[in-house]
C-alpha angles and dihedrals in degrees: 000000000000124000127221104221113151093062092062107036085063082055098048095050093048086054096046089225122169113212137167106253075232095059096037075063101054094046092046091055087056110040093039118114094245119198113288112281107204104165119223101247102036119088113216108225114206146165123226135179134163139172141193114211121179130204141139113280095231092053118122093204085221102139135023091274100046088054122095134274135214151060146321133199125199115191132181107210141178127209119204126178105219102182148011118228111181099275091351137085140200127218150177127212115198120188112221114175122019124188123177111195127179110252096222094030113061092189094057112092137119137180109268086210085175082073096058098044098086138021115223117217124219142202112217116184113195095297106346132079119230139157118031114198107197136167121278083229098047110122111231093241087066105046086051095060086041091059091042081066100041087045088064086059084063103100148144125225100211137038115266133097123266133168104247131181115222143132094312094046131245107356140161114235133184131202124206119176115233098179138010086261088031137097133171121199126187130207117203137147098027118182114210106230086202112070114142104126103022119105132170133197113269086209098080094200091064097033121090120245111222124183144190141188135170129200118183111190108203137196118193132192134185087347092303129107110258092179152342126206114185128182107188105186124192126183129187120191137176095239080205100054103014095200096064090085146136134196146186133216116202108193109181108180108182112179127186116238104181143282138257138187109274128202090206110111133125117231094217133127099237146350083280103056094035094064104062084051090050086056092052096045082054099035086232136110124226146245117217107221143159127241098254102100124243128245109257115203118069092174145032122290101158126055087002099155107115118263090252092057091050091044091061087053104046099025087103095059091043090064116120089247093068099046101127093040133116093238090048081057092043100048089053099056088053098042085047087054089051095046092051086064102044128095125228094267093047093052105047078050094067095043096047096049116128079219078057097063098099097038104040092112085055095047092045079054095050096036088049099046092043078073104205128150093239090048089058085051093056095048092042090061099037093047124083117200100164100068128082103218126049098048097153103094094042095050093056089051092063097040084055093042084047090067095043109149102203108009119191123218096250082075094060095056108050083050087047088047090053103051097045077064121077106267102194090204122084096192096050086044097063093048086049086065100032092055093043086051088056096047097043081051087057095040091056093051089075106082118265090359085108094067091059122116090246089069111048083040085068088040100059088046107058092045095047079050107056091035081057102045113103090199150064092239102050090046093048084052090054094047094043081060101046092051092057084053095049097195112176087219100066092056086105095054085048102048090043085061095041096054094032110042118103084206118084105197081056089057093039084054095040095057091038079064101069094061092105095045108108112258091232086055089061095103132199093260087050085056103045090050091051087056095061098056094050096044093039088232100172095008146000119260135188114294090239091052089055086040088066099038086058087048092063099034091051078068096052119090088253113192114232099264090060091049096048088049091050091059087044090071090058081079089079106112100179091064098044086151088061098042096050085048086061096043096060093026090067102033084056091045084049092054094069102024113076092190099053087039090059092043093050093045087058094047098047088060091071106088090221091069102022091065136121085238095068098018102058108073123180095196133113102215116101149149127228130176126203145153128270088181141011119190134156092263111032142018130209120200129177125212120205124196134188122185115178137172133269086252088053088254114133116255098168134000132170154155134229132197116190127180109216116199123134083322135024129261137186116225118174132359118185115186128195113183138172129190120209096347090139084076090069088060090044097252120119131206123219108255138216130276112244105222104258098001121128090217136058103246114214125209118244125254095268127147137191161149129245121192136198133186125188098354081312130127114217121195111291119243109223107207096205137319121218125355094288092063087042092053081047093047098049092058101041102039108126104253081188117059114274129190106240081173131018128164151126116243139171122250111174117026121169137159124174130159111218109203102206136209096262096046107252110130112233120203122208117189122172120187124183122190129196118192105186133167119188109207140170154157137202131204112203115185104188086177088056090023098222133122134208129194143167134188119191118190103196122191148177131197133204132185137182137174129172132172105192126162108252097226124123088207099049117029121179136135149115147269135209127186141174128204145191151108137210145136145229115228117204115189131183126184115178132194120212101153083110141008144305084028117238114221127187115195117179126185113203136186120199124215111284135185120221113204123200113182125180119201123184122183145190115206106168109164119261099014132086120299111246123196129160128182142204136186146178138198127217117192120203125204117236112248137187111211134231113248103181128297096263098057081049087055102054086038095060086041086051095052108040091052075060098058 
């Protein structure tokens, strides 16, 4: 027998009371919790009711539709030990009496007779429950409710923590004593023991934080169990919009009635012996099973009409003009449910459907999201890669594979399957291993998923393959690649290119690459390399390339003498361009980083770098940073940078957008660049040294545009290279807007199964959907010389949660859902009729809507379905965005020489 000391010793010092250790002895032994004593003869009589009521955590219940919403079971229920096993016992639980009742219509209930066919027999062995015996015929749904009871029997006698296994899995629990009857246990961090099918977001900005606790108040006597009063929360939230929400309450309530004599006992010498007599009593055999409850469903019973039924209903919203909608988003998410639950066959059916001819690009996005593998069969066998025409199909089925939220390794290797084959397209061939970069970098977020063969497979291949490419472009699409995958160990390959190539736009790829590596991975040998591009150490390099190597050191935790170094090249007068770029490119960095801020206030009070001579600039490049969005949860901020030549001539621009939470993530990155367009104003820039040539080599007139979503590099668009592709470009750029990208992908995707305390299993799924289509046009006049461009990056986005009781019998739950659509505008009109050239760039929001809608729901068999919805409706204002002063400046002058 174990003694409780610490409890009332507490007591005993509050009270300042003074006792014989003897006599502190005699009084423990009489006031402990001692192990349960249910005597062999006697039946235990108890009540027990629970319910599960659903509702968003932010709700008032204030009015009808504000209360909750559920279900409520109420249970009579007797308790008789059978047999006496050394320090175990065996008993049998019979259900005599089940009520269901609505929870938010009191005149809703019906008898659940399924409860009260068969008992169930347990082991328990001191405080632990261990062997179920139940009925071969037993439905999973009742022996769950059965094991929410017998879980309650699990109990310790005395305060301390302990791992325990019960109807919510693997769980650490923890016991206090309140009272000298009383005990509290807590459940917290369980761990479900069941997890096939559920799946969460690596990205933790955009994943959902669900959260459960259990707490079980006790009240013994006379080593029985008086009572038992549970509260089992569980909470799921959009980590990203904290109001789109949902929760469940779990209440258990077991009260002891009274006891009587019982004739039900086994003559048998143990457990072992007992059970082959009980199936014959029953007439029943038994199931061994474990106290963790079963998932109950094995097939659909939510969203169940086939994939060709809901594609008659929603076809009209799939088309390729409403990419960018709500109900394009929509549509996808219902068409994906139905696909999840579609076989192969199913699935090529519908793809291959004469009524699929105008929506195929949007079902190769939703069969490939839905990530099955019977989805992947049907693609393998639909898609064509060894052919060099017809590359549509197989293209959007990459850009779809490259957003995968939970890949399986059966994707990797059919796309390492692919590539080890000829692909006659070049261009196919370099979204085949962006997107397999993309989907390796997702793979390896799951723990331990990064040491399997499929990994170091890709690895090796995309070092074999640079190290075999005879040519810049061939090495720019490998590093392109390696940069989606983002594996510490090919740093070295990376940083070689980047320091060693004669080619700029090769270095400025190469240390672009680097952007998923983990910071801490950046070792001594990365930043001194970086250095050296920046600093031109052994050699000069184009001012963009150093441009880049100053982005990702300004992320580093520079000391003070690399920082102040930094600012000294800003003394540098030949390249004033470049100097005023650093300048505002690490002002801007400072604003938002309080390390490198207190590091640069300390710097700028040395006269040597606080000077007129470095900080007077005269330059137009710049770099600002602001906010398209502040919410409680989340902010969005946008950097725009602008590097020009020394002649005033872009050389890079580009926009950011970056989602801040409790980490950081990079949203969107959209790059313009041009090479060597100062030579159409007569105006040359000095051009890199090629190792070991005797001449300067000069890099050709060439202009373009690079885009990434999500961290993810997407194939770059080049406008035009040499004269020849400008003229070419001049006379075919789309004077109308033209989708350069257009998709559905998800966004948010989780599925997680919550065993609760009563044993009742909850599922919670999110899925976020983003339908975007990035479009443009440019009007070039070389008789005017002006240009005009805009590029318009149009987006939806769709939302849905739901937590709902996976139960046949009692349904109940709750939805939550977010809505809206919008779009940025970025235009640029330039001047070039006369020098230096004048160039005015906007950035515009229009109006928008946001809709949040709650729906929660009863669904107990065999009563009427009840369902109540709320909604509400947040209008934001339209907004056009500071770029810098400068660009403000050139836009009034602009405007003004119009009027």
């Amino acid at each position: 027998m174990r003694t409780t000391w610490r409890p009332f010793t507490s007591i005993m010092n509050r009270s300042h009371l003074c006792l014989s250790p003897a006599l502190l002895l005699v009084i423990f032994t009489i006031i402990q919790i001692s192990a349960l004593k249910y005597e062999t003869g006697k039946t235990y009589k108890y009540s027990y009711s629970t319910s599960v009521l659903f509702n968003d955590l932010d709700s008032r219940r204030e009015t009808k539709a504000q209360r909750d919403t559920g279900v409520q079971l109420s249970l009579g229920l007797d308790i008789t030990p059978l047999l006496q096993e050394d320090e175990s016992q065996l008993f049998k639980l019979k259900l005599n009496t089940a009520t269901v009742l609505s929870a938010s219509r009191e005149s809703q209930e019906r008898t659940l007779g399924t409860l009260l066919k068969y008992p169930v027999y347990f082991e328990l062995n001191k405080d632990s429950i261990g062997r179920l015996f139940v009925p071969e015929t037993e439905s999973a749904f009742c022996s769950n409710i059965k094991k929410g009871i017998i879980s309650l029997f699990q109990v310790q006698e005395q305060p301390g923590d302990r791992t325990e296994i019960d109807v919510s899995g693997e769980c650490l629990v923890l016991y206090t004593q309140t009272s000298p009857t009383q005990i509290t246990k807590t459940k917290k961090e369980c761990n479900n023991l069941e997890i096939a099918g559920q799946f969460s977001n690596p990205n933790k900005i955009l994943d959902v934080t669900v959260a459960s606790k259990t707490t079980l108040d006790y009240e013994f006597e006379n080593g029985i169990i008086k009572s038992i009063s549970g509260l089992n929360t569980v909470s799921s939230r959009l980590n990203m919009r904290s109001s789109m929400n949902g929760g469940a309450t779990v209440s258990q309530r077991l009260t002891f009635q009274g006891s009587s004599a019982s004739s039900e006992t086994v003559s048998a010498a143990d457990i072992d012996t007992a059970i082959p007599m009980l199936e014959k009593e029953i007439g029943k055999s038994f199931r061994l099973s474990l106290l963790p409850t079963e998932s109950e469903i094995t097939q659909c019973i939510e969203n169940c009409e086939s994939p060709t039924k809901i594609l008659s209903k929603v076809h009209g919203d799939l088309v390729a003009d409403k990419i960018s909608t709500v109900a394009s988003a929509k549509a996808f998410m219902k068409m994906l449910k139905s696909f999840r639950n579609a076989g192969k066959q199913t699935i090529a059916e519908v793809l291959t459907s004469p009524d699929s001819y105008y929506t195929v690009p949007q079902l190769i996005d939703i069969a490939t999201a839905s990530q099955t593998s019977a989805a992947q069969k049907a693609m393998m066998e639909l898609l064509v890669f060894a052919e060099d025409y017809g590359t549509e199909h197989p293209e959007r089925y990459l850009l779809a594979a490259t957003y995968s939220t939970h890949p399986g390794e059966f994707l990797i290797k059919d796309l390492l399957a692919i590539l080890k084959k000829p692909v006659p397209n070049e261009s196919l061939k370099e979204s085949l291993l962006l997107a397999t970069g993309a989907v390796i970098h997702t793979f390896c977020q799951v723990k331990d998923q990064c040491t399997h063969q499929v990994v170091q497979d890709f690895r090796t291949l995309l070092v074999e393959g640079v190290a075999q490419c005879t040519d810049d472009a061939c090495r720019l699409t490998y590093l392109r690649a390696m940069g989606n995958t983002g594996l510490p160990d090919t740093v070295s390959t990376i940083m070689k290119l980047a320091v060693d190539s004669n080619n700029s736009m090769v270095s400025i790829t190469a240390v672009e690459a680097l952007r998923r590596v983990p910071r801490t991975l950046i070792t001594a040998e990365v930043r001194a390399s970086l250095s050296l591009l920046f600093h031109q150490s052994v050699r000069r390099y184009d001012s963009s390339v150093r441009v880049v190597a100053l982005d990702l050191l300004l992320q580093l935790d520079l000391s003070l003498m690399e920082l102040r170094n930094i600012l000294l090249a800003m003394a540098d007068r030949d390249h004033h361009e470049l100097s005023t770029f650093i300048k505002m490119k690490v002002l801007d960095r400072a604003q938002n980083d309080e390390n490198l801020r207190s590091k640069l206030q300390t710097i700028l009070k040395e006269g040597r770098i606080n000077n007129y001579q470095l900080m007077a600039q005269v330059g137009k490049s710049s770099s600002f940073t602001g906010y398209l969005a502040k919410t409680e949860d989340l902010n969005c901020s946008y950097n725009l940078l602008f590097e020009n030549s020394n002649s005033g001539v872009m050389k890079r621009s580009g926009m950011k957008v970056n989602l801040f939470g409790n980490v950081e993530q990079p949203f969107m990155n959209i790059g313009i660049y041009g090479e060597a367009l100062e030579s159409l104003m007569g105006e040359e820039e000095v051009p890199v040294e090629g190792e070991g040539e005797e001449e300067p080599v000069g890099p050709e007139i060439a202009a373009g545009l690079s885009f990434s979503l999500m961290d993810v590099l997407l194939k770059q668009y080049e406008f035009f290279r040499g004269m020849s592709g400008l003229m070419s470009a001049v006379w075919s750029a789309p004077s109308e807007l033209t989708s350069a990208l257009q998709g559905n992908l998800l966004l948010q995707d989780h599925s997680q199964r919550v065993h609760l305390s009563n044993g009742l299993i909850l599922n919670v799924e999110v899925i976020g959907v983003i339908s975007i289509d990035l479009s443009g046009y440019v009007s070039i006049s070389l008789w005017n010389r002006n240009c005009e461009s805009l590029i318009k990056n149009s987006g939806a986005l769709y939302v849905e949660g739901n937590m709902r009781l996976e139960s046949p019998d009692l349904g109940a739950g709750i939805t939550y859902s977010g809505e809206g659509q919008s779009a940025i505008d970025f235009l640029s009109d330039a001047n070039f009729y006369e020098m230096p050239l004048t160039l005015c760039l906007q950035m515009k929001r229009p109006d928008f809507k946001f809709r949040e809608t709650v729906s929660k729901y009863e669904q107990i068999k065999g009563l009427k379905k009840y369902n109540i919805r709320l909604s509400k409706t947040t209008s934001i204002s339209g907004e056009s965005f500071f770029l810098n002063k400068a660009n403000s400046e050139e836009c009034k002058i602009m405007k003004k020489a119009e009027a």
